[in-house]
C-alpha positions as CSV (number, residue, x, y, z in Angstrom):
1,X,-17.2,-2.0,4.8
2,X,-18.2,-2.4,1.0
3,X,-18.3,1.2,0.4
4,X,-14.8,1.5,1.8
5,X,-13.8,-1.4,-0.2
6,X,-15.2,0.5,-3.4
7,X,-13.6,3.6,-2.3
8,X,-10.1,2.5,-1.8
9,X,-10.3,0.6,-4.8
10,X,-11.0,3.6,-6.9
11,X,-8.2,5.5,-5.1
12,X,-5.6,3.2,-5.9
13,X,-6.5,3.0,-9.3
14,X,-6.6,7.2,-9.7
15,X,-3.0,6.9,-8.1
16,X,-1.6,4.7,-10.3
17,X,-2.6,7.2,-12.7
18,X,-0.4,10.0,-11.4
19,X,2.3,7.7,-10.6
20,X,2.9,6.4,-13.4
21,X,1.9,9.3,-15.8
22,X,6.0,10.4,-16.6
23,X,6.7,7.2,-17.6
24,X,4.0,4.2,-18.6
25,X,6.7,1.6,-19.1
26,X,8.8,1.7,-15.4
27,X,8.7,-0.2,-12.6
28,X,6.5,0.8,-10.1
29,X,5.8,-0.1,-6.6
30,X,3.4,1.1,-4.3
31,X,0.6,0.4,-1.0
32,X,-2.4,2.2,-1.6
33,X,-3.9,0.9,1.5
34,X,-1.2,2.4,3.5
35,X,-1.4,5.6,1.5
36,X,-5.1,5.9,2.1
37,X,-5.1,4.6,5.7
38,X,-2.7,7.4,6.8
39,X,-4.7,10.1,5.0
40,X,-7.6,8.9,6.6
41,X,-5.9,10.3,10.1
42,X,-5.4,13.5,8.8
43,X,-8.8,13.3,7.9
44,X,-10.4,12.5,10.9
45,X,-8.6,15.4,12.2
46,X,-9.8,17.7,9.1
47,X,-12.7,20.3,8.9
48,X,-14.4,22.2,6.3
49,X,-13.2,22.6,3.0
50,X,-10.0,20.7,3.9
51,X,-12.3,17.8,5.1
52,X,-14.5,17.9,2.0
53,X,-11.4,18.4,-0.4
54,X,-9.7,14.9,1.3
55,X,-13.4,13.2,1.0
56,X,-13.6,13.7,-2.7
57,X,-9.9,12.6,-3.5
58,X,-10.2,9.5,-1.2
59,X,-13.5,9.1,-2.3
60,X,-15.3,9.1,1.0
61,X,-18.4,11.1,0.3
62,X,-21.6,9.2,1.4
63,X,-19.1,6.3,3.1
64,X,-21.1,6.6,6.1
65,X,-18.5,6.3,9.1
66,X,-15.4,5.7,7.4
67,X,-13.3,5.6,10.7
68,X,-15.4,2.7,11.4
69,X,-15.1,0.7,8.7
70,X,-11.4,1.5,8.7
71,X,-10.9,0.0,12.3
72,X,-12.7,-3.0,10.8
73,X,-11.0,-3.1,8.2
74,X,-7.3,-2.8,9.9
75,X,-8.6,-5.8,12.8
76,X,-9.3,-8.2,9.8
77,X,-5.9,-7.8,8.3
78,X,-4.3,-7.8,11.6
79,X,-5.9,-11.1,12.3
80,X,-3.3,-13.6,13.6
81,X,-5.1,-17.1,13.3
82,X,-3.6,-17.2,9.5
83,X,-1.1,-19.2,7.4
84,X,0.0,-16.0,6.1
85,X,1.6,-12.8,7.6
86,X,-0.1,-9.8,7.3
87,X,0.3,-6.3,9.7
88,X,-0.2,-2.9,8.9
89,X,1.2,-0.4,11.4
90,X,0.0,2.9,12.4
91,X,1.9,5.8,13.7
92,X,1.7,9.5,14.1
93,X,4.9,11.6,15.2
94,X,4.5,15.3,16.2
95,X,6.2,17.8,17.2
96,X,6.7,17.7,20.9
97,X,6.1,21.6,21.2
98,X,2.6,21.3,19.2
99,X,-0.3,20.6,21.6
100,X,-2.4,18.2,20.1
101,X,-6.2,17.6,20.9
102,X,-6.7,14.6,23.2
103,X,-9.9,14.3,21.2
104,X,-7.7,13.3,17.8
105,X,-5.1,11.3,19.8
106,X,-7.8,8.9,21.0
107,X,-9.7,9.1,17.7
108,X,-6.5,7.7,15.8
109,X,-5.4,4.7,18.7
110,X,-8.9,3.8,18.3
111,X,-9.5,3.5,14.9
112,X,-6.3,2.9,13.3
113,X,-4.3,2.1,16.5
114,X,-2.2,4.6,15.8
115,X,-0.5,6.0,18.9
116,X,1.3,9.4,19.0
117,X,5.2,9.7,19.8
118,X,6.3,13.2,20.6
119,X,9.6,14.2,19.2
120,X,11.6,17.6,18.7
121,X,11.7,18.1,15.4
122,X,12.9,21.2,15.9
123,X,16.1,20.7,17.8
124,X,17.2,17.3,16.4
125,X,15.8,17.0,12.7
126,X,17.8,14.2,11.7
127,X,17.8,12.3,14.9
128,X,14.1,12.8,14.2
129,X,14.3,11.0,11.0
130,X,16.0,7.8,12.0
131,X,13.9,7.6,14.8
132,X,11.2,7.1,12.4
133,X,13.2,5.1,10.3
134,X,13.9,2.6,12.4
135,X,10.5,2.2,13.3
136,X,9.7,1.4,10.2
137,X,12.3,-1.0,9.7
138,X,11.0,-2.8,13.0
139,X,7.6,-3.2,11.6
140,X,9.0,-4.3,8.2
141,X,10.8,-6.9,9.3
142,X,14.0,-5.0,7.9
143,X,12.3,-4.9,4.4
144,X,12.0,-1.3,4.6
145,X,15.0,0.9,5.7
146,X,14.5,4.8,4.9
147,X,11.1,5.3,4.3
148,X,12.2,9.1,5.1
149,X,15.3,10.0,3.1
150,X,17.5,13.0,3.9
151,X,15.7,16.2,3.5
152,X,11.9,14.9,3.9
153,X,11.8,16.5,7.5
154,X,12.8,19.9,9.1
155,X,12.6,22.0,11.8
156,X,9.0,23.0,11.0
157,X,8.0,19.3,10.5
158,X,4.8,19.7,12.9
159,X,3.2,15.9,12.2
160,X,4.7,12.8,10.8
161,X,2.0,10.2,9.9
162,X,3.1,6.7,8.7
163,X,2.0,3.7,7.9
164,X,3.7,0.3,6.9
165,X,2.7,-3.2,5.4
166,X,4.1,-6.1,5.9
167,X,3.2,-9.6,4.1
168,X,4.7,-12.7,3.8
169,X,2.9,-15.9,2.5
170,X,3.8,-19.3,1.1
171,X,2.0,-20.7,-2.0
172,X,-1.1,-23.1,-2.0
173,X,0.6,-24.6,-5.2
174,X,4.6,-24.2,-4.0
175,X,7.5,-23.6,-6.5
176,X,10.4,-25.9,-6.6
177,X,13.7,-23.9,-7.0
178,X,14.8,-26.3,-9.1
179,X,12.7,-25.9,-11.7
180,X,13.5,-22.2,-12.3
181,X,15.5,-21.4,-15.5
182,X,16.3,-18.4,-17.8
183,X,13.2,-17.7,-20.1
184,X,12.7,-15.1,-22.9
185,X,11.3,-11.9,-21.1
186,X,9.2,-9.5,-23.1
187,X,9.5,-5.4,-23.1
188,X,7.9,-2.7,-25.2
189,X,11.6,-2.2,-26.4
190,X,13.3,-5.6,-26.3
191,X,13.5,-9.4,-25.2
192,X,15.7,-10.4,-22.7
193,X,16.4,-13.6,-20.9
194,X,15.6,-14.2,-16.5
195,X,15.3,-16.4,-14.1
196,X,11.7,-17.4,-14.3
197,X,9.8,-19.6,-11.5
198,X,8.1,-22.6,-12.9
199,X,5.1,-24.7,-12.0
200,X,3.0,-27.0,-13.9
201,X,-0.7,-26.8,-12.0
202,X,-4.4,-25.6,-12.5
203,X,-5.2,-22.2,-11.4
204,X,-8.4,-19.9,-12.1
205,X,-7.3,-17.8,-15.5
206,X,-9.4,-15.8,-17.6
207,X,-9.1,-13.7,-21.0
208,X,-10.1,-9.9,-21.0
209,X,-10.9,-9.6,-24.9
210,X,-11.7,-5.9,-24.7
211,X,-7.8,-5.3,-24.0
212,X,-6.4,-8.6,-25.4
213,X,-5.2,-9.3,-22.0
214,X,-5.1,-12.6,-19.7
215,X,-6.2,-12.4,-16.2
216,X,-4.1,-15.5,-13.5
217,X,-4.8,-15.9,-9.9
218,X,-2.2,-17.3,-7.9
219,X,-3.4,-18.5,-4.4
220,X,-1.8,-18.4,-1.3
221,X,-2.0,-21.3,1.3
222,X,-6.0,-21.7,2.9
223,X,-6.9,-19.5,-0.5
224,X,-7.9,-16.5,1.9
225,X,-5.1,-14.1,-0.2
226,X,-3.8,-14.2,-4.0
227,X,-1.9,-12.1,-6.2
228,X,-3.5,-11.3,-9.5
229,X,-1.4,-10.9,-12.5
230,X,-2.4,-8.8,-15.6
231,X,-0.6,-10.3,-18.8
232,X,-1.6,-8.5,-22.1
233,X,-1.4,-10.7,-25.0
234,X,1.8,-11.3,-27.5
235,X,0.9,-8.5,-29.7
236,X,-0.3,-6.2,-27.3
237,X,1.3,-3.2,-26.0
238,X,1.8,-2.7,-22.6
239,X,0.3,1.0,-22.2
240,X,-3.2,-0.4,-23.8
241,X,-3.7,-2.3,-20.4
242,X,-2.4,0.4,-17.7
243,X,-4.8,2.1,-15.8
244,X,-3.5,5.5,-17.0
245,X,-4.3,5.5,-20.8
C-alpha cells in the first residue's frame, strides 16, 4: 500500500496546484482522497489510452494492483474500534436505461464498496440530483448538503460517481472554550483580529529553513490521526510556501 500512499500523495499535491492557480491567496478546501478514490472506479472500468491517460494523472503506473491496495486502504479507514470517526462512502449512480457490465458492478462493491443505484436521469433530472444529494448529506452527517448544484446533471448524465468523507475527532491535548480570545490575524494584505483557540502544551514542531516556515502537529486522541499545520514565518509571504509556486 506504500506505492498507493506515494501516489495519492503526489496527486493531491498536483491538484492543489490547479486549484489554486487563479488565486494563491483564497481559501481552499478540498478531499483528495475522495477525488482520487472515485476516479479510481472509473478507472477500473477504463481501457487503453483512456486507462493509461488516468494512470499517469493519478499516478498509478507500476502500482501493482491498485484496486487492491485501495480496498485496503478504504477497510483501514473504515475501521470502527477508534476514538475518532472516520468513513468514506462509495457510490455510483447510472442511468437506469444504460446496461452496465456485471463484471464492473462487482469490481466497484468489492473494492471500494461502492454499490450501483439505477436512476432515470433522463426523465427526472432534478429529482435525480437530490436523490444524490441527500445521500450525501446522510453520509455527512448533514455537513454536506448539495454536493451537485443546479445544472451539474442532465438528461444525458449516463454515470454519477461519488464519494464522501466524514471525520470527527476530539483532541489528545483538549481546548478549553474559555480560553479563546480575539488575536491579531495575519494576511498577505492586512491584519485583522479572530477568535483564536488557545492551549498552553508540548507538541512535536519543527522549522523548515529552506522556506522560512514552521511545521506543528496537533494530535488527535490515541495519536493514530493529526492535523499538520504549515505556518511560514513573520516575514514570509504566503505564496513562497504553497505547493503551486
Amino acid at each position: 500500500m506504500d506505492d498507493l500512499s506515494e501516489a495519492n500523495g503526489s496527486f493531491a499535491i498536483s491538484l492543489l496546484k490547479i486549484l489554486s492557480e487563479k488565486d494563491k491567496s483564497r481559501n481552499l478546501f478540498f478531499c483528495p482522497m475522495s477525488v482520487s478514490s472515485a476516479l479510481a472506479m472509473v478507472y477500473l472500468g477504463a481501457k487503453g489510452n483512456t486507462a493509461t491517460q488516468m494512470s499517469e494523472v493519478l499516478g498509478l503506473s507500476g502500482n501493482g494492483d491498485v484496486h487492491q491496495s485501495f480496498q485496503t486502504l478504504l477497510a483501514e479507514i473504515n475501521k470502527t474500534d477508534t476514538q475518532y470517526l472516520l468513513k468514506s462512502a462509495c457510490r455510483l449512480f447510472g442511468e437506469e436505461s444504460c446496461d452496465f457490465l456485471s463484471t464492473f458492478k462487482e469490481s466497484c462493491h468489492k473494492f471500494y464498496q461502492a454499490g450501483l443505484e439505477e436512476l432515470s436521469f433522463a426523465k427526472d433530472t432534478e429529482g435525480c440530483r437530490k436523490h444524490i444529494n441527500d445521500w450525501v448529506s446522510e453520509k455527512t452527517e448533514g455537513k454536506i448538503s448539495e454536493v451537485l448544484s443546479p445544472g451539474t446533471v442532465c438528461p444525458l448524465t449516463k454515470l454519477v460517481l461519488v464519494n464522501a468523507m466524514y471525520f470527527k475527532g476530539k483532541w489528545k491535548a483538549q481546548f478549553d472554550r474559555k480560553y479563546t480570545r480575539g488575536m491579531p490575524f495575519k494576511t498577505n494584505q492586512e491584519k485583522k483580529t479572530v477568535q483564536m483557540m488557545f492551549k498552553h502544551a508540548k507538541f512535536k514542531m519543527g522549522h523548515v529553513d529552506e522556506v522560512n516556515m514552521q511545521v506543528l502537529a496537533l494530535p488527535y486522541a490515541e495519536e493514530e490521526l493529526s492535523m499538520v499545520i504549515l505556518l511560514p514565518d513573520e516575514s514570509t509571504d504566503l505564496a513562497v510556501v504553497s505547493p503551486g509556486r
